[in-house]
N, C-alpha and C positions, 0 to 999 in steps of 0.2 A: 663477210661470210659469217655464217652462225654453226657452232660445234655442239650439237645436240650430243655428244657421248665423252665423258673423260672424267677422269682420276686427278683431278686439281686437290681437292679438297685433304689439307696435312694431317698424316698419324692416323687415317682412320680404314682403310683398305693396304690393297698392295701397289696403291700409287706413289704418290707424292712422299716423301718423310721428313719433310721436314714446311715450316714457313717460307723458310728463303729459298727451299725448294718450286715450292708451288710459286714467288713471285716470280721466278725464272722462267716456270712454264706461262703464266699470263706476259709474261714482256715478249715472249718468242711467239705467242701465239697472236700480240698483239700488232709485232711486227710483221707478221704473216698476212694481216689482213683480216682477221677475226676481231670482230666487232662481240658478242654476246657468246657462251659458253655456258651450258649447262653441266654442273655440276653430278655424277652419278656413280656413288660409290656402292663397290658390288652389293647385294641382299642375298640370304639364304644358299648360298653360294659353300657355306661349311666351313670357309678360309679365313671369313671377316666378321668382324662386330655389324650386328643389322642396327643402325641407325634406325629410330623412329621419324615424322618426317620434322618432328617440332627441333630437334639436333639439326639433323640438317639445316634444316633452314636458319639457326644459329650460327653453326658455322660457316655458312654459304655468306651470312651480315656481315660476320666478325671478318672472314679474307676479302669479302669486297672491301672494308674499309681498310684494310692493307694497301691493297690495290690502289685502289682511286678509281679515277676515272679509264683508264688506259681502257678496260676491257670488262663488259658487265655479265657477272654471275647472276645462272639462275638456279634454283632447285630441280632436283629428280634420282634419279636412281636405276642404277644397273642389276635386274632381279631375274635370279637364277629357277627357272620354271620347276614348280612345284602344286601338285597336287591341289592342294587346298590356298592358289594363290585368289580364287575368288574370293574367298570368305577373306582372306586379308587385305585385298583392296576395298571390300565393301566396309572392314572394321578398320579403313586408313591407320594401316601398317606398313603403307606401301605410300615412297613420296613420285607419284606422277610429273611430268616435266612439266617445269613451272607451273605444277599446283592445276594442271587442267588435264584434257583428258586423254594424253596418251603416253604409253608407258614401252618402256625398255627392257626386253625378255631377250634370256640367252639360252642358250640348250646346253649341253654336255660338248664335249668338244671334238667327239668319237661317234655321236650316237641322234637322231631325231625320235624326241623319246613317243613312244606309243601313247597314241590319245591327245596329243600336243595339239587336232585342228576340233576338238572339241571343245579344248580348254579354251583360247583363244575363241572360238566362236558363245561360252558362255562371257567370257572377258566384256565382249562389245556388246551384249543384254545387258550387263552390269553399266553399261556407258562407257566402256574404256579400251580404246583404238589399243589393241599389240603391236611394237613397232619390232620385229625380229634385228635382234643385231649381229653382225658378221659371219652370217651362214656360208660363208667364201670360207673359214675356215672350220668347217665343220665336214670331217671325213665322212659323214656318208651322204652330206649334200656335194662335196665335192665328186662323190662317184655319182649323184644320182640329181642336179639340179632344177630336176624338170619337181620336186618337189615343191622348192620356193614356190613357182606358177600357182602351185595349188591351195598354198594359205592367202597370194595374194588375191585370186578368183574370189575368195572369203573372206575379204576384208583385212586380212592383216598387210602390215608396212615395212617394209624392210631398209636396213642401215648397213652399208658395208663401212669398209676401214681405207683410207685413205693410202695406209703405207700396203697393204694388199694390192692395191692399183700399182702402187711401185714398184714389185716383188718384193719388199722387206721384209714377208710373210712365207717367202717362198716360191716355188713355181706352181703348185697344185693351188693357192688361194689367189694367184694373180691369175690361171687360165680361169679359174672359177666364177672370177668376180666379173673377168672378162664376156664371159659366158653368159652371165646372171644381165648385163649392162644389154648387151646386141638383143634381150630375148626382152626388154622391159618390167624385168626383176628387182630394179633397185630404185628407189625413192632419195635417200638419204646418203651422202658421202662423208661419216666423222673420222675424227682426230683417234679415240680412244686413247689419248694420251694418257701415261701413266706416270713417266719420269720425262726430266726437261735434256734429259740424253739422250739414253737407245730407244725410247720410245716420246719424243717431244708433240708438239700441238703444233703440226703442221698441216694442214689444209691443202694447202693453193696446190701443190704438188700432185696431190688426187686428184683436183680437181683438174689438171693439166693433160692427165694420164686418161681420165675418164673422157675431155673432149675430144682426145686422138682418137678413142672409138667412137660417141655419139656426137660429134660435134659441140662448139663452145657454146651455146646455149643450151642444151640438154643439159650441160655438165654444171654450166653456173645454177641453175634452175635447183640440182643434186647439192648445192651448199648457202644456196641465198633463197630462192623463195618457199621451195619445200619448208627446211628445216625452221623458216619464219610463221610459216601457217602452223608446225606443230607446234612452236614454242606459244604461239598466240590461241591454242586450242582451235583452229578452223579444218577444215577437210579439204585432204588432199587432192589435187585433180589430176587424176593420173591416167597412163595409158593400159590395155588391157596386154596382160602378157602375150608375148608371140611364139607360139606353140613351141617344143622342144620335140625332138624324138619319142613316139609316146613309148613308153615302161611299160613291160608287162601287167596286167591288167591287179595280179598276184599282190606285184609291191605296192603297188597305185594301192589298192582296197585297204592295205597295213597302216597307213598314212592317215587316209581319206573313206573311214567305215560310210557307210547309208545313216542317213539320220531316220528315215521311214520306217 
């Protein structure tokens, strides 16, 4: 399995805090079944130091060779959607997963902010796939999910959270995710691991959770091939969403303005 989304990397967000922290979370994650993990500590996010990607990518060298072999790091980054994120991926301020061309955006955790499917649609002119992460826990996609559908119709990729398939999130982000999975909303199933505790790099669990509703290949497809073509920069082959209840025309337009 490949963990496109986590907080390994020590002392530099609100993951990990320590070395011996993080070698704990690569041995759990190693023994899980996770072969590759990318690296993605928050960006503009207000809470953390924004890494540039040449840091990163130092510290991603310096804990692999902690590690060893067990489990291979890659670069990227977890980047809290803002305004002027094109100009900062165009001036690489921004580390895309493994240095190719798709990237990890998150929203507010209350709110889908207004203008977010234009932003994302200049993202992918600039050359750069949005991969949406955990909108299972995002209170107004949880009230409104037929939302997702509509960045994915547009190109963008969505990432749910593994322990959300479990309920560890709760019951509103496990019906959500659940919801998001039967309608062909999800792409990607990560860890977002942060500590080797209450929030550890467990995988397989998701992934177990996700084939009770689409069956075990859908689900394996959500943690080995998918998240291998993003890590490898290839495009994803995926299915079209399957319509939800349509929304008043009202909310739909606030989301999703006319580009004409």
């Amino acid at each position: 399995m490949i963990d496109i989304h986590s907080h390994i990397l020590p002392e530099l967000d609100d993951g990990s805090r320590s070395l011996a922290e993080s070698l704990e979370m690569a041995r759990i994650a190693a023994e899980d079944g996770i072969t590759h993990m990318v690296a993605t500590p928050h960006m503009f996010n207000g809470l953390s130091h924004n890494p540039e990607p040449a840091e990163i990518i130092e510290r991603v060298e310096a804990l692999q060779d902690a590690i060893g072999d067990a489990l291979k790091l890659l670069p990227g980054n977890e980047v809290h959607i803002a305004h002027d994120l094109v100009e900062k991926v165009r001036d690489d301020e921004v580390t895309r997963i493994n240095r190719k061309n798709y990237m990890l955006i998150e929203f507010p955790s209350m709110s889908v902010p207004v203008g977010a499917d234009e932003l994302f649609y200049r993202l992918q002119m600039a050359g750069t796939t949005p991969i949406l992460v955990h909108p299972e826990r995002n209170s107004e996609i949880q009230r409104q999910p037929a939302v997702v559908a509509g960045f994915i119709d547009r190109g963008t990729r969505v990432q749910v959270t593994a322990m959300s398939l479990t309920g560890d999130f709760g019951a509103r982000a496990r019906l959500c995710v659940e919801r998001l999975l039967r309608h062909n909303c999800v792409h990607v199933v990560a860890t977002d691991t942060h500590r080797a505790g209450r929030r550890p790099p467990v995988l397989s669990a998701g992934r177990d959770a996700a084939a009770a509703i689409v069956g075990e290949d859908a689900a394996r497809k959500l943690v080995e091939e998918n998240p291998r073509a993003i890590v490898e920069g290839e495009p994803l082959q995926v299915s079209a969403p399957i319509e939800f209840n349509v929304p008043p025309a009202s909310l739909l337009s606030r989301f999703f303005p006319s580009r004409h």
